[in-house]
MDAnalysis code that builds the backbone (N, CA, C; Angstrom):
import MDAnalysis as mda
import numpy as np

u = mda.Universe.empty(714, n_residues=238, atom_resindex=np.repeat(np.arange(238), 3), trajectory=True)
u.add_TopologyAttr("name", ["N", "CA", "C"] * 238)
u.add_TopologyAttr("resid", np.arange(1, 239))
u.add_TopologyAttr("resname", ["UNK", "UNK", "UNK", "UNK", "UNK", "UNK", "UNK", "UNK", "UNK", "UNK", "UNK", "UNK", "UNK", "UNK", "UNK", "UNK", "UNK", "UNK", "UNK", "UNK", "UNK", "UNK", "UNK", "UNK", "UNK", "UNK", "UNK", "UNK", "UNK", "UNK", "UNK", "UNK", "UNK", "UNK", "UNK", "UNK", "UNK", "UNK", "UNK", "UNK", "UNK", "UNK", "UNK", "UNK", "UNK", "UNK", "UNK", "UNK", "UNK", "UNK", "UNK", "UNK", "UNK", "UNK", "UNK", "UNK", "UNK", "UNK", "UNK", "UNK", "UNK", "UNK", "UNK", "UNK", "UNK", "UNK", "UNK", "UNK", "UNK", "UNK", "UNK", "UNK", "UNK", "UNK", "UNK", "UNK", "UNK", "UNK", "UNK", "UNK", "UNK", "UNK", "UNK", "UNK", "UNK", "UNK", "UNK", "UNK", "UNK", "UNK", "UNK", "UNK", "UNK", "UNK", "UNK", "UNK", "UNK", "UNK", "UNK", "UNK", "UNK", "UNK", "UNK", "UNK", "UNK", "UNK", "UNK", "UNK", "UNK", "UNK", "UNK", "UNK", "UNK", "UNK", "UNK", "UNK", "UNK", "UNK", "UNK", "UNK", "UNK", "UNK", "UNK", "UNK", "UNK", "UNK", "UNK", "UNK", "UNK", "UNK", "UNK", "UNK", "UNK", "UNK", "UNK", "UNK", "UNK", "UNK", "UNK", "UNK", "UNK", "UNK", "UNK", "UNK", "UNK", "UNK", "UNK", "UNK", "UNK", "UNK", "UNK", "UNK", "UNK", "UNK", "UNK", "UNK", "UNK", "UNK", "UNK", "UNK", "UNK", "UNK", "UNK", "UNK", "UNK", "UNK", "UNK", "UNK", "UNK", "UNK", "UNK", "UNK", "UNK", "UNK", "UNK", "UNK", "UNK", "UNK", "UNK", "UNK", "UNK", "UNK", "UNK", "UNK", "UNK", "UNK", "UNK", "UNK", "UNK", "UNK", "UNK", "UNK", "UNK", "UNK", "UNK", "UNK", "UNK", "UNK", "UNK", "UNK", "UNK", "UNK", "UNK", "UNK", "UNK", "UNK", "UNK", "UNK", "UNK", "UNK", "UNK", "UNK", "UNK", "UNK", "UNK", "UNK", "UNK", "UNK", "UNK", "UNK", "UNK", "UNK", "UNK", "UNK", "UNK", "UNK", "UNK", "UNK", "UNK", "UNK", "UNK", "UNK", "UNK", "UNK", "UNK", "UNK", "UNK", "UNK"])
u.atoms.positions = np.array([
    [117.703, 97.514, 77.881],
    [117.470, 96.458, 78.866],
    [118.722, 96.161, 79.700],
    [119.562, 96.667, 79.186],
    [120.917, 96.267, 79.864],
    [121.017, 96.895, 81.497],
    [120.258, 98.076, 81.695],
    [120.196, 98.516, 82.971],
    [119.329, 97.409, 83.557],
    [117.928, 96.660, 83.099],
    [117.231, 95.878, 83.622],
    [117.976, 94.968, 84.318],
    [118.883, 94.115, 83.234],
    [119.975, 92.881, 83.529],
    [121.098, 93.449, 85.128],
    [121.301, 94.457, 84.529],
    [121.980, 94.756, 86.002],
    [121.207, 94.860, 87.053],
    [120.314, 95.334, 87.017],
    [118.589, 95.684, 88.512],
    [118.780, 94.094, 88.585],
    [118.739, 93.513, 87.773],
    [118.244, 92.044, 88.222],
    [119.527, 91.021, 88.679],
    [120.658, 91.048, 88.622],
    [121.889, 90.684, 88.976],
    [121.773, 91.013, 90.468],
    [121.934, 92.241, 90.321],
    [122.352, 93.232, 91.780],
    [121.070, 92.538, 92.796],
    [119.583, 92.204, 92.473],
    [118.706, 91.662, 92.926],
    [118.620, 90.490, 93.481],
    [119.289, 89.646, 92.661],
    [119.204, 88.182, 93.017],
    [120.562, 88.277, 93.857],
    [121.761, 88.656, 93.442],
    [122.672, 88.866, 94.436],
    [122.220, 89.054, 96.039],
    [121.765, 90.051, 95.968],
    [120.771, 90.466, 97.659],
    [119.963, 89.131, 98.748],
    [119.320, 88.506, 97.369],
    [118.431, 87.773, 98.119],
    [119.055, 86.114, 97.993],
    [120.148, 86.030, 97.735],
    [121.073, 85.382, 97.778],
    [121.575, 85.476, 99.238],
    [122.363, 86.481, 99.255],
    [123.060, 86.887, 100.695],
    [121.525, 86.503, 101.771],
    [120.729, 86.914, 101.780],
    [119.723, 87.398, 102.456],
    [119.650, 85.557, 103.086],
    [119.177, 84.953, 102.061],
    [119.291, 83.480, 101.959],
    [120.297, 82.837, 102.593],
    [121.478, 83.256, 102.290],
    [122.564, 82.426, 102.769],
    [122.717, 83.054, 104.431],
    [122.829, 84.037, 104.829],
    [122.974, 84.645, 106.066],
    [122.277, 84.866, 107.399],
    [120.913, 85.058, 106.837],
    [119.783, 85.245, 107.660],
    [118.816, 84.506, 107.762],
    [119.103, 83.089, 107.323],
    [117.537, 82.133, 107.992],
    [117.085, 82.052, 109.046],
    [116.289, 82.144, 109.672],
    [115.026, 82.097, 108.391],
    [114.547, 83.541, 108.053],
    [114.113, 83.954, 106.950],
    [114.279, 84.974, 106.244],
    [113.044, 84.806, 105.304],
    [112.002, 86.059, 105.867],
    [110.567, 86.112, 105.079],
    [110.503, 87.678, 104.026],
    [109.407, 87.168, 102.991],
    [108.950, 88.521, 102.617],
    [107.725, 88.430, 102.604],
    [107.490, 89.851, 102.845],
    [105.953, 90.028, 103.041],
    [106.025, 90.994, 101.582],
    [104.621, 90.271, 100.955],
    [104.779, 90.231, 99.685],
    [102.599, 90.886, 99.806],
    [102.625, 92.587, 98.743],
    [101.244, 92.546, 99.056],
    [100.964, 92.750, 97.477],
    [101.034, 91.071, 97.261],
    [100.984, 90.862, 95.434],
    [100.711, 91.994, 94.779],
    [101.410, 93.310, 94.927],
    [101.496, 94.047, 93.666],
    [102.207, 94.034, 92.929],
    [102.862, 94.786, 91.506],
    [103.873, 94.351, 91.088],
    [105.435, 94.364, 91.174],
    [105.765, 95.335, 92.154],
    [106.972, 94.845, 92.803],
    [107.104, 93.723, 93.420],
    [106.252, 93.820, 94.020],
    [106.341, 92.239, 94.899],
    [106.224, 90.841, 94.230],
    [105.963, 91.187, 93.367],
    [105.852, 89.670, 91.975],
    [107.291, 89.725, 91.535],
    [107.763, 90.788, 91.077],
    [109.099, 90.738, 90.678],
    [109.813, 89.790, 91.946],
    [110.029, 89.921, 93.209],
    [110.722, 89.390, 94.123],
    [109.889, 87.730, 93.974],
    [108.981, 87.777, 93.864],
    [108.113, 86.652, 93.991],
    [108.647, 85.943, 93.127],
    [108.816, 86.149, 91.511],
    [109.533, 85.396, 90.532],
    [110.945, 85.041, 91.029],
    [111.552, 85.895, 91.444],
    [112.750, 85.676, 91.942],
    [113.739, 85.217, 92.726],
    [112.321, 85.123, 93.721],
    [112.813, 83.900, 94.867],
    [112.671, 82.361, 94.191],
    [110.880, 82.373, 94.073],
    [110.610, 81.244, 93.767],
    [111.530, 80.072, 92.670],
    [111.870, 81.016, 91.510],
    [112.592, 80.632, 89.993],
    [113.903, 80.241, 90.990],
    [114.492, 80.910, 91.627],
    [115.881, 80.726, 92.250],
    [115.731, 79.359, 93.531],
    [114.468, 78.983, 93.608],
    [114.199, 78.155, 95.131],
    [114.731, 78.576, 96.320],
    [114.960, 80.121, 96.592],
    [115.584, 80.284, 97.457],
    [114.713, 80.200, 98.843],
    [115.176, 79.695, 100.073],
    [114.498, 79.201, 101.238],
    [114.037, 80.521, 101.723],
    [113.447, 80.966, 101.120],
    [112.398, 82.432, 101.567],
    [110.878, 82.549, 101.793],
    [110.740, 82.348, 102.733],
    [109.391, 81.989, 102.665],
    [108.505, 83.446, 102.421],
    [106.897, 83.280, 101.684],
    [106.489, 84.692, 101.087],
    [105.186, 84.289, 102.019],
    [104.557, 85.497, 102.564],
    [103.564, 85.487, 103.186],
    [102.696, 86.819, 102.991],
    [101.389, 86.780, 103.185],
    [100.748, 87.904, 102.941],
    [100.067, 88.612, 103.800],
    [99.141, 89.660, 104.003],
    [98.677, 90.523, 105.633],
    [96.742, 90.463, 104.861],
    [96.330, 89.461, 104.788],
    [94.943, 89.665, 104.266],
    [94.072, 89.873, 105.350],
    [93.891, 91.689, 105.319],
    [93.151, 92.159, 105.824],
    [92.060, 92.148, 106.093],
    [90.956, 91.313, 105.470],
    [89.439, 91.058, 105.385],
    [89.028, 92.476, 104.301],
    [89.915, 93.245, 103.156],
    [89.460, 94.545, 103.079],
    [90.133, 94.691, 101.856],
    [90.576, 93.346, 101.161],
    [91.462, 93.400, 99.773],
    [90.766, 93.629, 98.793],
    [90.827, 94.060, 97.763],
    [90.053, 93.756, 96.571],
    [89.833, 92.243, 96.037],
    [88.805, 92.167, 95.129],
    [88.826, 90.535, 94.752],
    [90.422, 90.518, 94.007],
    [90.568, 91.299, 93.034],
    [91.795, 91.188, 91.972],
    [92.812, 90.887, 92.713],
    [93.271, 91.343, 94.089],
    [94.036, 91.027, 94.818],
    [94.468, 89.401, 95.438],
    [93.135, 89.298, 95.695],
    [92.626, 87.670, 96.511],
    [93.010, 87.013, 95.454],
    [92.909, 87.162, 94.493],
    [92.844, 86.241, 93.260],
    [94.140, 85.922, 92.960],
    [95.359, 86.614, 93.209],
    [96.700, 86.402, 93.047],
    [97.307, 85.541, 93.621],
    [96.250, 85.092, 94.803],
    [97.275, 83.923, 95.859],
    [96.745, 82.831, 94.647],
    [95.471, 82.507, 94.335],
    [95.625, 82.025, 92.983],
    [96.315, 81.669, 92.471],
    [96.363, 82.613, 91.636],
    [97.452, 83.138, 90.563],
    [98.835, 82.285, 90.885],
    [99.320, 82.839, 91.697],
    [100.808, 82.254, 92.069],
    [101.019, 80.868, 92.465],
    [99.954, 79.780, 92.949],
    [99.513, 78.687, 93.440],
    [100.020, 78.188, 91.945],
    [99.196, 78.411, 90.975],
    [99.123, 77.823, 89.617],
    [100.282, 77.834, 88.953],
    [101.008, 79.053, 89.063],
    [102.283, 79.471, 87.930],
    [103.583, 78.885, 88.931],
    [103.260, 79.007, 90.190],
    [104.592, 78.327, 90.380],
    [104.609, 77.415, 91.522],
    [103.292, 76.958, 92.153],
    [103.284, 75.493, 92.770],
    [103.569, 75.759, 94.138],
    [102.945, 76.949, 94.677],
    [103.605, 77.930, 96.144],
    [102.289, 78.479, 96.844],
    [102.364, 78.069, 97.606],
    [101.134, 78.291, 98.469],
    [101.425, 79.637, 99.640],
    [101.198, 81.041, 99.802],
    [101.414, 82.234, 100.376],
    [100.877, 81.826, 101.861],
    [101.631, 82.286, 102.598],
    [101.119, 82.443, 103.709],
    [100.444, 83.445, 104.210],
    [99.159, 83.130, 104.855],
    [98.267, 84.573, 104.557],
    [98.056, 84.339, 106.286],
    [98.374, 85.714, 106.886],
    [97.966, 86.164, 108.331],
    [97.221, 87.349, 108.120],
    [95.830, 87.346, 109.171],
    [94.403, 88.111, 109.398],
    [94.522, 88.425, 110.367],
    [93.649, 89.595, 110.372],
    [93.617, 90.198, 112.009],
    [93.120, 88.904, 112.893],
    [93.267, 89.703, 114.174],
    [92.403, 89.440, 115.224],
    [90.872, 89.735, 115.127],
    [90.305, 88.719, 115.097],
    [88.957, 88.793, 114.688],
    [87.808, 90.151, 115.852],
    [88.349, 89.500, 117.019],
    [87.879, 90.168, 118.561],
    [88.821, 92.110, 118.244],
    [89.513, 92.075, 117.486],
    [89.970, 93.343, 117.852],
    [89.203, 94.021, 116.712],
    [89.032, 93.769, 115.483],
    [88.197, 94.204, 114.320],
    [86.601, 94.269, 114.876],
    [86.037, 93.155, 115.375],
    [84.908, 93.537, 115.519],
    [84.483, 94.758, 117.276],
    [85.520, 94.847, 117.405],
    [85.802, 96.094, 118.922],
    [86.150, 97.060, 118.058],
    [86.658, 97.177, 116.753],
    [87.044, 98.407, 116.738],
    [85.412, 99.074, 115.399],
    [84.912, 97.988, 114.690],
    [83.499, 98.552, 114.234],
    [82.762, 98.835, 115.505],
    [82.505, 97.905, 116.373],
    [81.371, 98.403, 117.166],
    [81.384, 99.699, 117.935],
    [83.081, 99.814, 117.991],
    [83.259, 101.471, 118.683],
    [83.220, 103.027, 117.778],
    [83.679, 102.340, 116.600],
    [84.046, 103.448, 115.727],
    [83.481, 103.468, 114.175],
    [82.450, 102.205, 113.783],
    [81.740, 102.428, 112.791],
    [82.750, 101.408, 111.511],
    [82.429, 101.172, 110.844],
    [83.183, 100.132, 109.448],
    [83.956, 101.060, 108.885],
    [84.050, 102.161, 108.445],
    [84.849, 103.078, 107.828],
    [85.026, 104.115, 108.555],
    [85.300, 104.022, 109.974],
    [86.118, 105.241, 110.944],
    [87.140, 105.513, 110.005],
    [88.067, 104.890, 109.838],
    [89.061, 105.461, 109.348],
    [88.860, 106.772, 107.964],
    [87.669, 106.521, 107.256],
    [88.039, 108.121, 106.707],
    [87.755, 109.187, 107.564],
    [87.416, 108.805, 109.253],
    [86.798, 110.321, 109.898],
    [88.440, 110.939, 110.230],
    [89.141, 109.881, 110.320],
    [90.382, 111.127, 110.898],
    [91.853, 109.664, 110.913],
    [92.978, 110.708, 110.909],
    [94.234, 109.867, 110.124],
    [94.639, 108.792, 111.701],
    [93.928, 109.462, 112.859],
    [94.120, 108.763, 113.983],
    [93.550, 107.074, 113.944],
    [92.105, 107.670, 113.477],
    [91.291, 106.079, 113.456],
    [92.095, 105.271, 112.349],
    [92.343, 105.652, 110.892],
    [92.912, 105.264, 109.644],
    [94.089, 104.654, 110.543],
    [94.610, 105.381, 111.425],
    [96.208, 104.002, 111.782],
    [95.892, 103.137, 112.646],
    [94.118, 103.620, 112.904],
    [93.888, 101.915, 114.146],
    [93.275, 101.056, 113.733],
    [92.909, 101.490, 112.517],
    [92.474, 100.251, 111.437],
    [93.606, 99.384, 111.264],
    [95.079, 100.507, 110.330],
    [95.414, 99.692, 109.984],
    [96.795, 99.007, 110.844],
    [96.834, 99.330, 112.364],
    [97.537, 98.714, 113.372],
    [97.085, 97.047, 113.519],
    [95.154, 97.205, 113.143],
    [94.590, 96.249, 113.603],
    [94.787, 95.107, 112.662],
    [94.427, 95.440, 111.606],
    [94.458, 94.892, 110.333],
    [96.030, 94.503, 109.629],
    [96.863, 95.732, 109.940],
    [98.252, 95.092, 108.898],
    [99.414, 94.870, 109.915],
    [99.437, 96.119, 111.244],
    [100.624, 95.587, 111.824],
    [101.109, 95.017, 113.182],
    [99.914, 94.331, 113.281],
    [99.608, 93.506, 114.474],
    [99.944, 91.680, 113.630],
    [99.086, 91.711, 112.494],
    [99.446, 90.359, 111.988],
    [101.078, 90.038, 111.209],
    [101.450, 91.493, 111.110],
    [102.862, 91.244, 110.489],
    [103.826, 91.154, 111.643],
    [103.738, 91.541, 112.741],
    [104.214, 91.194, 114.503],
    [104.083, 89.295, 114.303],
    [103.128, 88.571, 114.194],
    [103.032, 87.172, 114.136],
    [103.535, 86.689, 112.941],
    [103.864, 87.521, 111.826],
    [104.360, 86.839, 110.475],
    [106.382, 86.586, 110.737],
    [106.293, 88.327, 111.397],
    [107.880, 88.209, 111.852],
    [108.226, 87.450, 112.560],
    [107.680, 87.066, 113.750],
    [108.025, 86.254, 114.920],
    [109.121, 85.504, 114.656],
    [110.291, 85.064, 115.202],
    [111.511, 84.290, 115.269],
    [111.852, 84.523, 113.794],
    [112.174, 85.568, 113.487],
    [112.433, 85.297, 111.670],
    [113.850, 86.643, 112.368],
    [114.927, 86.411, 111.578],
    [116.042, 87.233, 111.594],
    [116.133, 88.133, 110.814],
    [115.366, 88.368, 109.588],
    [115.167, 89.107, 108.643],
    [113.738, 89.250, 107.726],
    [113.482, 90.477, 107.192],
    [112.519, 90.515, 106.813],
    [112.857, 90.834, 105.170],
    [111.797, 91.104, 103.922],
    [111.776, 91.388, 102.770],
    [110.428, 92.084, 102.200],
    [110.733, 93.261, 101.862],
    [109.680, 93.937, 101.595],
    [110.284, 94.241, 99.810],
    [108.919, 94.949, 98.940],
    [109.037, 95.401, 97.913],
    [109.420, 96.744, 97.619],
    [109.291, 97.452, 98.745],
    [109.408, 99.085, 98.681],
    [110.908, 99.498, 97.466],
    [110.183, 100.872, 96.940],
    [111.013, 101.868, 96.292],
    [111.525, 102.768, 96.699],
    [112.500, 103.452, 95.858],
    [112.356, 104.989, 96.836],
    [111.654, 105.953, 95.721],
    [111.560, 105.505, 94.508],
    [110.766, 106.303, 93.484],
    [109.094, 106.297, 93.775],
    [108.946, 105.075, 95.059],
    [107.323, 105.185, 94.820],
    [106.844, 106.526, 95.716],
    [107.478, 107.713, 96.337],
    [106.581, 108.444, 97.286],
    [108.120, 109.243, 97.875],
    [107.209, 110.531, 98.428],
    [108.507, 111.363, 99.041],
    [108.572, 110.312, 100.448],
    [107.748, 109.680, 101.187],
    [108.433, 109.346, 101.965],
    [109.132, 107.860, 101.890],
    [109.546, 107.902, 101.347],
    [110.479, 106.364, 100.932],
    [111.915, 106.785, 100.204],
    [111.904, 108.043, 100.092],
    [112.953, 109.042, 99.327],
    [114.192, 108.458, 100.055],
    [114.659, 108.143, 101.191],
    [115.568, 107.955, 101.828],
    [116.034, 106.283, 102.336],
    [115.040, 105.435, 101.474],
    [115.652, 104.106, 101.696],
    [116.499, 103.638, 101.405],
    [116.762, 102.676, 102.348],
    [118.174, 101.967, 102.247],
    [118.036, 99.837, 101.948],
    [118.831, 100.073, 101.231],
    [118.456, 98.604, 100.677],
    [118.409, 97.130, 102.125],
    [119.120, 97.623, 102.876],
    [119.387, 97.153, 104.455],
    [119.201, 98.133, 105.349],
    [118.678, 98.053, 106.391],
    [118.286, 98.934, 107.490],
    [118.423, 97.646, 108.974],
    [118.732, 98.304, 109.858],
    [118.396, 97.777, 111.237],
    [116.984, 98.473, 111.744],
    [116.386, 97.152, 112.370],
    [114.838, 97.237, 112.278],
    [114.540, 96.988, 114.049],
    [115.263, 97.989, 114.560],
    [114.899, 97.653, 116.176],
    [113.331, 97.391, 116.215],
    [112.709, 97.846, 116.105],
    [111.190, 97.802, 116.440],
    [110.686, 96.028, 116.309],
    [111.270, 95.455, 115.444],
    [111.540, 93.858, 115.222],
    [112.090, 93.221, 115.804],
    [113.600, 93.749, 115.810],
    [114.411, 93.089, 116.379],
    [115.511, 91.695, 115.247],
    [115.274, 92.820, 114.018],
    [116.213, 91.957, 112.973],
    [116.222, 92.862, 111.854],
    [117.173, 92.305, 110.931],
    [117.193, 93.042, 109.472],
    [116.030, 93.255, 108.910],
    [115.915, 94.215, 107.636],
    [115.084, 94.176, 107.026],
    [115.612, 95.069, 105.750],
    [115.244, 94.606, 104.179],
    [115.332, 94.624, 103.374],
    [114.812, 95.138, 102.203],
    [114.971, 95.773, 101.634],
    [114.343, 96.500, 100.488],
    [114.998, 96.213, 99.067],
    [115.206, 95.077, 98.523],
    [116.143, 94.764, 97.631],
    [115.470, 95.883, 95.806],
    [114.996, 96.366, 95.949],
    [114.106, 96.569, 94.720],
    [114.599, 98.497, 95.190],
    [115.036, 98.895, 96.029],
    [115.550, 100.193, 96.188],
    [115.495, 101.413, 95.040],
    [116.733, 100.720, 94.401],
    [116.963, 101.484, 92.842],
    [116.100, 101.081, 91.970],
    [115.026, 100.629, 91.984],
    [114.491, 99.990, 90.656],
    [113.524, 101.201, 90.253],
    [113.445, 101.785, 89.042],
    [112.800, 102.603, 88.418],
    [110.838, 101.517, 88.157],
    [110.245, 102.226, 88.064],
    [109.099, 101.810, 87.540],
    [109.175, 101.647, 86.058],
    [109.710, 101.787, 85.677],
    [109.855, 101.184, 83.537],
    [110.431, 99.873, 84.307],
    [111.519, 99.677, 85.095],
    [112.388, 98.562, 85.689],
    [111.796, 96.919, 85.983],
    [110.475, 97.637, 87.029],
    [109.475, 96.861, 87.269],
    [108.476, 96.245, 86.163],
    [107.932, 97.043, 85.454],
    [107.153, 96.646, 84.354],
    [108.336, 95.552, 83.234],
    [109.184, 96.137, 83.067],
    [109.993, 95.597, 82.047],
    [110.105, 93.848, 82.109],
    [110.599, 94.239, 83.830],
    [110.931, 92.431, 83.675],
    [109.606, 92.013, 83.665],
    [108.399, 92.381, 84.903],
    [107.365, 91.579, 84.524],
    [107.083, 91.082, 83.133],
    [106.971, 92.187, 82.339],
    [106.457, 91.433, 80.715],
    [107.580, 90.482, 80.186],
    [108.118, 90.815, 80.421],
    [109.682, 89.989, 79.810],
    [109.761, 88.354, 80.140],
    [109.273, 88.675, 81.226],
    [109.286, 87.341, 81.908],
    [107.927, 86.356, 82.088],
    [106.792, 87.253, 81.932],
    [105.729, 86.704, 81.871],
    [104.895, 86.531, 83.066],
    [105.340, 86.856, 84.032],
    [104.729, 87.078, 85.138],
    [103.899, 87.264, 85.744],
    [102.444, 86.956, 86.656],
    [101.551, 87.412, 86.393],
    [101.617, 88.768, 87.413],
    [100.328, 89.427, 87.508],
    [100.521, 90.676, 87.979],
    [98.900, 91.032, 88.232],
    [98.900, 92.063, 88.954],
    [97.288, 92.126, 89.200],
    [96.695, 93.156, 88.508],
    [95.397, 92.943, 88.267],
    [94.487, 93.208, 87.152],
    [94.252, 94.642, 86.996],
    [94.192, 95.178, 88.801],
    [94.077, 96.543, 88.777],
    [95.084, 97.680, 88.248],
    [96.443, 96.917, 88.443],
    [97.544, 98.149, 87.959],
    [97.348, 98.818, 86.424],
    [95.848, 97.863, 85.630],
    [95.827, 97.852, 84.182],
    [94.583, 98.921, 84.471],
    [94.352, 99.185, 85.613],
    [92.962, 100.416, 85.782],
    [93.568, 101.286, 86.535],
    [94.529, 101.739, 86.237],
    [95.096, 103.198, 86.850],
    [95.635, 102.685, 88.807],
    [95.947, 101.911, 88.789],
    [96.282, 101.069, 90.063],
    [97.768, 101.063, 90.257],
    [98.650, 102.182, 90.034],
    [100.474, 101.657, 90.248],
    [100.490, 101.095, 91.701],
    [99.781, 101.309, 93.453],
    [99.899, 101.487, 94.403],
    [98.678, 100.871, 94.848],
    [98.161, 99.457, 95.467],
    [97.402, 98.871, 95.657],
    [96.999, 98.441, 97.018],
    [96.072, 99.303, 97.969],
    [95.762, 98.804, 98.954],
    [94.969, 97.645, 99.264],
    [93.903, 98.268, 100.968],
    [92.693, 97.741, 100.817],
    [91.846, 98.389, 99.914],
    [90.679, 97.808, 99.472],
    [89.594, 98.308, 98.967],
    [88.904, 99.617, 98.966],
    [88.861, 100.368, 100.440],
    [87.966, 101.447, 100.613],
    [89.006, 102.420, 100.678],
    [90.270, 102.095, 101.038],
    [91.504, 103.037, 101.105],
    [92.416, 103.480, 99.483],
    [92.067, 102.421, 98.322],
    [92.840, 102.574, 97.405],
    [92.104, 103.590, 96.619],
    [92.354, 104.357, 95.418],
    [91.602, 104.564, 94.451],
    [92.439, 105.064, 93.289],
    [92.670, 104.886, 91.699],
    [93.023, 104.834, 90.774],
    [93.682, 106.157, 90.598],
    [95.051, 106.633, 90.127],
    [95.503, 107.711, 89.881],
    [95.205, 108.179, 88.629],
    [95.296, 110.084, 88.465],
    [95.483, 110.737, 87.253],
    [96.582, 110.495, 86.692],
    [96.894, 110.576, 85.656],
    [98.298, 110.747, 84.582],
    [99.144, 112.314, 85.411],
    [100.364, 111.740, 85.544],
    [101.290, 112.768, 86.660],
    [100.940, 112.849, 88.215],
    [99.855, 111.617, 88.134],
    [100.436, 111.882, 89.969],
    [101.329, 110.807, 90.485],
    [101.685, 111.155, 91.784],
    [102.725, 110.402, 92.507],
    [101.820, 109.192, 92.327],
    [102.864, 107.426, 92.443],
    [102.306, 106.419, 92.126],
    [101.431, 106.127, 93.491],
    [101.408, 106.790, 94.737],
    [100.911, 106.336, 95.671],
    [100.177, 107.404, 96.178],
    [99.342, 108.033, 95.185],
    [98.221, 109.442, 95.083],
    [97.384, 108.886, 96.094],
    [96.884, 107.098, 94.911],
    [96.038, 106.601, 95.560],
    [95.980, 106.242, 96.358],
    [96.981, 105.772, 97.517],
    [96.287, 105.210, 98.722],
    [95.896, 106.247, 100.001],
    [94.864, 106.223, 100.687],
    [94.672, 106.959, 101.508],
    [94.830, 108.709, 101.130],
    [94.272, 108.774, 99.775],
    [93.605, 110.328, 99.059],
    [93.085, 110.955, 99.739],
    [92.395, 110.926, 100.838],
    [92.233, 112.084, 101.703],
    [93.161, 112.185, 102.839],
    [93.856, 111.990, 102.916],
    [95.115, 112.540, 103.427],
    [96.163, 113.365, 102.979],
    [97.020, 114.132, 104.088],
    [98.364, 114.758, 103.182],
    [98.922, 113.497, 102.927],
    [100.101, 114.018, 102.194],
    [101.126, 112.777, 101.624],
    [101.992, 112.530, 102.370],
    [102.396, 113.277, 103.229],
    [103.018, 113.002, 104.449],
    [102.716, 111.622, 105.537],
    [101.479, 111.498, 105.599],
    [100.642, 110.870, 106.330],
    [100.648, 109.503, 105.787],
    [100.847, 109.164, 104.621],
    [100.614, 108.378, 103.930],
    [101.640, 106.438, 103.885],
    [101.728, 106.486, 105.256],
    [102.247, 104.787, 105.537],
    [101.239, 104.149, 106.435],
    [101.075, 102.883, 106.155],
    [99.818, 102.315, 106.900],
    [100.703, 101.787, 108.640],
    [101.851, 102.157, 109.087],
    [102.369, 101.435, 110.073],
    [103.288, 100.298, 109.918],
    [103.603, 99.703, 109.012],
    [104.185, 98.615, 108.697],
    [105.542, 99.229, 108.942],
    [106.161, 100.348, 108.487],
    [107.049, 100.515, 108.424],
    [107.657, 101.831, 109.276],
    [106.349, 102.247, 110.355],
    [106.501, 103.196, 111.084],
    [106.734, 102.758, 112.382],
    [107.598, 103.378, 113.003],
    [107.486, 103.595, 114.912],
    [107.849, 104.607, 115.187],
    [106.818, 105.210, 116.425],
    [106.340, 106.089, 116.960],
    [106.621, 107.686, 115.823],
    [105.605, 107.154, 114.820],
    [105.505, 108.043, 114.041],
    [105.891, 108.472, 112.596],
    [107.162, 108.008, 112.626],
    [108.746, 107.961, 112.130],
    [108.857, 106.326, 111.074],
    [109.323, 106.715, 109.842],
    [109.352, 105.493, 109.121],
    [110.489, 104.926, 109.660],
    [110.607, 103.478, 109.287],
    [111.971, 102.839, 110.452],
    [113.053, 103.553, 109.767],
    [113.722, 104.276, 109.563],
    [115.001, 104.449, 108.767],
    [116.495, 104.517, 109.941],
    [116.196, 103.931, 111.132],
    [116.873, 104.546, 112.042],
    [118.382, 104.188, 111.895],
    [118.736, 103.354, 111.572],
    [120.160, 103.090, 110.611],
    [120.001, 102.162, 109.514],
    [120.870, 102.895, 108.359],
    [120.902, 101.934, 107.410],
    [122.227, 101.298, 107.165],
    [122.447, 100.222, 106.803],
    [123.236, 99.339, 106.482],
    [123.798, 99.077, 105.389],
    [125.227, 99.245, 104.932],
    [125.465, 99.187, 103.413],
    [125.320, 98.223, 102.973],
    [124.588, 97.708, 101.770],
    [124.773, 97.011, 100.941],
    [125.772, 95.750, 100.511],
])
């Protein structure tokens, strides 16, 4: 556990700085279990971070149920931003409720519509952002940096959970008691929407499941892409 204690030092350290430097300063948090880890960690610490969520109209219940969840255990109400109602129902009437499995084009205008159009209004006037990302979860995250400059925003953005191994993640959750969502206990390491997620084999990458008919290449919903390209365009030391 002693590597844990350090993941978690080096952690709160981050979102410390993050806190002290960059207010106002959000994470977008898509209650899986990385993102609970930060979630405990802000909240337990009171640090002025506000956590908000991208509820797509397309979550699982187990998912929905976490704003719940977190309401109860620690007295915090998530901020939840939804599409544009007028752009969702333009994009069924043109292209059907599940275009997106016809081709990886429609799949990013779903989820332009759905995740990174409302995270554009979550960022708004915020100087920094906070995400859960790994670099163990997927080859394309292989190259993150715990700080990055986020032109496409127009502020920092953060990956404090970088080095954290997946034993790392699980560890503190149980340790700490944390809650966590129901699905990661049904073959769920990587938790989308609903029609996009589906449960991994034993040895696949933790993010098999999202968007399985795709290459793995293909495999970011936009949140963290421009024009194509995951943001990595400079990173920032630590």
């Amino acid at each position: 556990m002693s590597d844990l204690h350090h993941r978690v030092d080096e952690t709160h350290a981050i979102l410390t700085r993050i806190a002290r430097d960059f207010t106002p300063a959000v994470f977008a948090s898509s209650l899986a279990a990385e993102d609970m880890v930060l979630t405990d960690l802000i909240l337990k610490a009171k640090l002025p971070i506000a956590i908000f969520s991208l509820e797509t109209g397309r979550l699982h219940a187990e998912t929905l149920s976490m704003i719940e969840r977190v309401k109860k255990a620690y007295d915090y109400d998530i901020a939840l931003y939804r599409p544009q109602p007028k752009a969702v129902e333009r994009y069924v009437a043109d292209h059907g409720l599940n275009a997106f499995y016809d081709s990886v084009e429609m799949r990013k205008e779903c989820c332009r519509i759905r995740k990174v159009e409302p995270l554009g209004r979550a960022l708004a006037g915020k100087r920094a952002w906070i995400t859960g990302q790994r670099r163990a979860q997927s080859s394309t995250r292989a190259e993150l940096a715990v700080q990055e400059d986020d032109h496409a925003h127009g502020m920092q953005k953060f990956n404090p959970l970088t080095d954290w191994s997946e034993q790392n993640v699980w560890d503190y959750l149980r340790s700490n008691n944390v809650p966590y969502n129901a699905l990661h206990d049904r073959g769920y390491p990587s938790i989308g929407c609903e029609p996009c997620t589906r449960a991994i084999q034993p040895g696949e990458d933790v993010r098999a499941g999202r968007w399985w008919w795709e290459n793995p290449e293909s495999k970011e919903c936009g949140l963290h892409v421009v024009d194509g390209k995951l943001i990595r365009i400079k990173s920032v030391a630590a």
